[in-house]
C-alpha positions in Angstrom: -77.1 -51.4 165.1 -76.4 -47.9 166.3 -73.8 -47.3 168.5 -73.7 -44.2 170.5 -70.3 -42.6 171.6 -70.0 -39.6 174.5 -66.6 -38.8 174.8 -64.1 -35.8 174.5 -63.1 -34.4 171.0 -60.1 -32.8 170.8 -57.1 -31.6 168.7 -54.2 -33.9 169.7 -50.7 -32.2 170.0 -48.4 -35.1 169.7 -44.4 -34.4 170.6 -41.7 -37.4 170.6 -38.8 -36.9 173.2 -35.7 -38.7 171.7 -34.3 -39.3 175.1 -35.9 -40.5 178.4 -38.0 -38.9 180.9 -36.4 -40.3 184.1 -33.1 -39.0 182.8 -33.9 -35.3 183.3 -36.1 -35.9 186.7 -34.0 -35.7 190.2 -36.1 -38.1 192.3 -35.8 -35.7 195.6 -36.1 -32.8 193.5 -40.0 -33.8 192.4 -41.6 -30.7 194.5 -39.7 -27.9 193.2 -39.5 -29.3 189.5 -38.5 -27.0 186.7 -38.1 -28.8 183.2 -38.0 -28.8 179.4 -37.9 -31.8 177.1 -36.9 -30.6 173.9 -39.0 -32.8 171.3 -38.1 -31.9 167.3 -40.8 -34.0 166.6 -44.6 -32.6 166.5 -47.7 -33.6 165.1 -51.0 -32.1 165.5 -53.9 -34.3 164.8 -57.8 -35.1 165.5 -58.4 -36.9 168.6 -60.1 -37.0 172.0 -61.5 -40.3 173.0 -64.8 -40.1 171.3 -63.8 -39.2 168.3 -61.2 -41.9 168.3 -63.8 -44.9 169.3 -66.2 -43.4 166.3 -63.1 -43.5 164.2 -62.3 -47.2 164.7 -66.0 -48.3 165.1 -66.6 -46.9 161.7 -63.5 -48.3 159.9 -64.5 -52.0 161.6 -68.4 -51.0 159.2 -70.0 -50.1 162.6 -72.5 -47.2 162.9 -71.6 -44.7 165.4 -73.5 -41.8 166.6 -70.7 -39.4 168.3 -71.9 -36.7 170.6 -69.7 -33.8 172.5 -69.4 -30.4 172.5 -66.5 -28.4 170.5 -65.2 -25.0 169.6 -65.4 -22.6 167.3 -62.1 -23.7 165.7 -63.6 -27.0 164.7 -64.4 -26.7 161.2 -61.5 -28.9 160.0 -62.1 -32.3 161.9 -66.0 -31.7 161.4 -64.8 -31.9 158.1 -62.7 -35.3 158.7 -65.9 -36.7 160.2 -67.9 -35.9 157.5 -65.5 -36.9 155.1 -65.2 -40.9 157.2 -69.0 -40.7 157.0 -68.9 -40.5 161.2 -72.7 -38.9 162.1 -72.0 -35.4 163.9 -75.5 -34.3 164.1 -74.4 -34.4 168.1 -71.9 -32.6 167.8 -72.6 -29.0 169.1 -69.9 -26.1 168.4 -70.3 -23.5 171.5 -68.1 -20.4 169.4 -67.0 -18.5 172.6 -64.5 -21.6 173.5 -62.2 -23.7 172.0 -62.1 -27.3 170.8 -60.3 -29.6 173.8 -56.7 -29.5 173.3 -54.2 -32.4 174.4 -50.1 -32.1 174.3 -48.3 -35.5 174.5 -44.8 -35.7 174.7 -43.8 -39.5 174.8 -40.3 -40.9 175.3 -38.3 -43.6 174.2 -39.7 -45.7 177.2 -43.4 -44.7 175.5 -43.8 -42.9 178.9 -46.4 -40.1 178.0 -46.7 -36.6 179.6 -50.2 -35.1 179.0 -51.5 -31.3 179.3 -55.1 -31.4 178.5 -57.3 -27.6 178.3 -60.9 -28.9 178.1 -62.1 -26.1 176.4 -65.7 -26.9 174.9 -65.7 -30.1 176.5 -66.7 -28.9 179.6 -70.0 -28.3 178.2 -71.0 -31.7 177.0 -73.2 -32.0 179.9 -75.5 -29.5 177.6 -76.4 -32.8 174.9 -78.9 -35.2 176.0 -78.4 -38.9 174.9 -82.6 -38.5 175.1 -82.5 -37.1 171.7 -80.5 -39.6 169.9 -83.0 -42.5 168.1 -82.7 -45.8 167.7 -79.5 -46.2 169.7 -78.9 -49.7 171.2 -75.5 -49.4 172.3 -73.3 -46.6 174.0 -69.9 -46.1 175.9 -70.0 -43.2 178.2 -66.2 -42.2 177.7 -63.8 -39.3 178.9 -65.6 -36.5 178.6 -67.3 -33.5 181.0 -67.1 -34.6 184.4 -70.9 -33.7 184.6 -71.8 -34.8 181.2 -70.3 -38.2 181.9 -72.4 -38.5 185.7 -75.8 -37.2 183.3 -75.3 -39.7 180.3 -74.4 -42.7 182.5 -77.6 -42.1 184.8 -79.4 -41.3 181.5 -78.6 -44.4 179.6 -78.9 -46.3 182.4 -83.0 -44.6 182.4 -83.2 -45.9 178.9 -82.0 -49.2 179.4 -79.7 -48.9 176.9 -76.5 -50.9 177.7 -73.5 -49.3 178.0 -69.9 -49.5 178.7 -68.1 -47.0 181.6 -65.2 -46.0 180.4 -63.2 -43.2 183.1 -59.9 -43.5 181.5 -58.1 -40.7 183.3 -61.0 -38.9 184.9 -61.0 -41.7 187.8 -60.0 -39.5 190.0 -62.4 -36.6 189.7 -65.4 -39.3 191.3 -66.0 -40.2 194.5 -66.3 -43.5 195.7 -69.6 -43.2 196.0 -70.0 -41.6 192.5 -67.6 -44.4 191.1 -70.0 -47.4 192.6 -73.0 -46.0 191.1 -71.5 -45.8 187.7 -70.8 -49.5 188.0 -73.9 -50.4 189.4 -75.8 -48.5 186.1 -73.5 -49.8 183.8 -73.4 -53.0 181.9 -69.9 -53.1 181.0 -66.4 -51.4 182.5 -63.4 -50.6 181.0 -60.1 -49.8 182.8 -56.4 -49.7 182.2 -54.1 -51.5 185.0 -53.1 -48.3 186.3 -56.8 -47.1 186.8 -58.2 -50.5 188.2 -55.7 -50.3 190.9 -57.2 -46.5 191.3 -60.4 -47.9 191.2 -59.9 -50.3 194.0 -57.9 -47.9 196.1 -61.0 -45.4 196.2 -63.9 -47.8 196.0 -61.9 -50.6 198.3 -63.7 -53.7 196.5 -61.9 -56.2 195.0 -61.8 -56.7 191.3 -63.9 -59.8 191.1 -66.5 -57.7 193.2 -67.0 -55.1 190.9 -67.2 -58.1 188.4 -70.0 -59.2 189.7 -71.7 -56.8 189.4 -71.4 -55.9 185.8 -71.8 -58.2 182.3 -67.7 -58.3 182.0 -65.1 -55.9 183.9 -62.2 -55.6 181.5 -58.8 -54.7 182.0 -56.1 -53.7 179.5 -52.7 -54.1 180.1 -50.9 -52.2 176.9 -48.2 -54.6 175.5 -49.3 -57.0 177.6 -52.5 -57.7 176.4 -55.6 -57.4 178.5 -58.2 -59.5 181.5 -62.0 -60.0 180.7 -63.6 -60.8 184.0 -67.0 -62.2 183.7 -69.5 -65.0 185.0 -67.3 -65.5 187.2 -64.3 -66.7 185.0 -60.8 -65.3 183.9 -60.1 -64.6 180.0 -56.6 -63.3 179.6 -56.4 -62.0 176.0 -52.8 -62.0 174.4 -51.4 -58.9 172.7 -51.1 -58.8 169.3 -47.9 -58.4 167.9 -47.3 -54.7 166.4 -44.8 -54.9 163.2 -43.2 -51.4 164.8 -44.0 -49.2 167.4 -44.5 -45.3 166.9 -47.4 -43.9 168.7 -49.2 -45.7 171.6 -51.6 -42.2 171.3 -55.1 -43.8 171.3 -54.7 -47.5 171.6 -57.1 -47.9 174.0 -59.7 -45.9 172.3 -58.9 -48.3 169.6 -59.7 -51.4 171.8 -63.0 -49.7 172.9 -63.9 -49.6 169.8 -62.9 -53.5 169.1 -64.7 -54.3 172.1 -68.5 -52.1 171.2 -68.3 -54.0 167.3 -67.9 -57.5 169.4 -70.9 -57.1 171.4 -73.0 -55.5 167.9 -71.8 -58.5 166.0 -72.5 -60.7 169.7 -69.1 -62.3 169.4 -67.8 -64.2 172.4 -65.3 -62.2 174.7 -62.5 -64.3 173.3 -63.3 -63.1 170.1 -64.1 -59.7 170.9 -61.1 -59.0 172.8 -58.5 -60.7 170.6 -60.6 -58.0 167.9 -59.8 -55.4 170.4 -55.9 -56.3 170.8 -55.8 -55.9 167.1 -56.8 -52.8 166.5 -54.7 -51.5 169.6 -51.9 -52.7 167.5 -52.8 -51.2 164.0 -53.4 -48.0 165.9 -49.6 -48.5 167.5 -47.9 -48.9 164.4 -49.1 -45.5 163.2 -48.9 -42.4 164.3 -51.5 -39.9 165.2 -54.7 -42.1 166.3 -57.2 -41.8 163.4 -54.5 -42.4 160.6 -54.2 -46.3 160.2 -56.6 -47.9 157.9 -57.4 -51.1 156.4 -59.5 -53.1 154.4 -61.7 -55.7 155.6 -59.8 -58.8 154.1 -56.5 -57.1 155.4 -57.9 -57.4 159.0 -58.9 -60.4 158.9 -55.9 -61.9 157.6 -54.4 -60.0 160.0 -56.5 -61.5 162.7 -55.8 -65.2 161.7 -52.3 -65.1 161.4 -52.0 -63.6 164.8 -53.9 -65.7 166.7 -53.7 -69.0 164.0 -57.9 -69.1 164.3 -60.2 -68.1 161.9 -61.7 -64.8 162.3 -65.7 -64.4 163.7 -67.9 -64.5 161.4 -71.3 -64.5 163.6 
């Protein structure tokens, strides 16, 4: 089964700050705010949330199909895609910009401060999911503002099932932009932060946004993560990382947990306990497309963390 992915590609600028964020903010001093965090650690690496997904999707033996626009500085993680065997015959290079870049500078609390120039990405609105084949499944990611509106109503055209997933470009919809995503969607993906955004600007309860969709999930980092569907309540326990060093990208790794579930038509226990997991193995590396495994690793992975034996339908 094909899976399609729409979603940013970018080059990730990681920075760790060995000290803590709140340390260096005065609280009354927030509107005339002048800092530096000194950070001697940097990493840059290939990201963006699409190309994370595909990443994980493919290491699980799924079959993405990533589409998104990049730069003319991209030739090195077209290279890395090639080189996972990730399809990026949807991947269109516009020269006269730049690939998305993202800066992250996380401290010791794993609080995260994000710049983010969208570069090419603001172009992805120029692919048409139309042209992919044989495409069963899609997530309609972080991305374009535009491009995520077009390939949301597009899929949803197609009746091709797909999960919405704003991340942190909630609040660039309107309400009513927000409830028609929902309302062509089959699936919805949030963070605890961006659910209570969600219901702030849309003003329905959690359950009624449920209801309206195959499963509303919520993640909840450490704490593991809430499947809302037919009606019911499935808290999903996190999964134990062996050491923490970058939470870069976990929830693109859970996306991707979540899209080989419903190929593989686990049950929403299964899938999200799947999902935790690969948070995790993401966590305990840095950079978000570093960690890999082997299938019998994973899975013994998977039973001894939550003492069940792992899927097999």
């Amino acid at each position: 089964m094909s899976t399609l992915i729409c979603g940013s590609i970018a080059f990730d600028t990681t920075m760790k700050f060995p000290e803590r964020f709140k340390d260096y903010i005065i609280a009354d001093q927030i509107h005339d705010i002048s800092v530096c965090f000194v950070s001697p650690e940097m990493r840059r690496e290939f990201g963006g949330a699409g190309g994370n997904i595909a990443y994980n999707l493919k290491l699980l033996g799924g079959e993405p199909f990533l589409m998104g626009t990049v730069g003319h500085d991209f030739r090195e993680y077209r290279d890395w895609l090639q080189q996972c065997g990730i399809i990026d015959t949807f991947v269109r290079e516009i020269s006269r910009l730049f690939t998305a870049q993202c800066v992250i500078t996380t401290d010791l609390d794993n609080n995260q401060l994000t710049s983010f120039h969208p570069g090419a990405m603001s172009e992805a609105h120029t692919n048409h999911v139309a042209e992919v084949q044989n495409v069963s499944l899609a997530i309609v990611a972080p991305d374009g503002r535009q491009a995520m509106i077009q390939h949301a109503t597009d899929l949803s055209a197609l009746n091709v099932p797909f999960i919405f997933d704003p991340g942190q470009n909630l609040p660039l919809f309107s309400k009513t932009e927000l409830l028609n995503f929902i309302d062509q969607a089959t699936w919805l993906i949030v963070n605890s932060y961006e659910s209570n955004l969600l219901l702030d600007i849309t003003g329905v309860s959690v359950q009624q946004h449920a209801s309206n969709l195959e499963a509303l999930i919520v993640t909840h980092g450490a704490n593991g993560s809430t499947i809302y569907y037919d009606g019911s309540e499935l808290i999903i326990p996190p999964a134990k990382a062996s050491q923490t060093l970058d939470p870069t990208g976990c929830g693109d790794a859970y996306r991707a947990g979540i899209l080989y579930g419903l190929q593989q038509d686990w049950s929403w226990d299964q899938s999200g306990k799947l999902a935790s997991l690969l948070g995790t193995l993401n966590v305990e590396h840095h950079g978000t497309q570093n960690h890999r495994y082997e299938n019998e690793e994973l899975r013994k992975r998977y039973e001894e963390v939550f003492r069940e034996s792992y899927p097999t339908k």
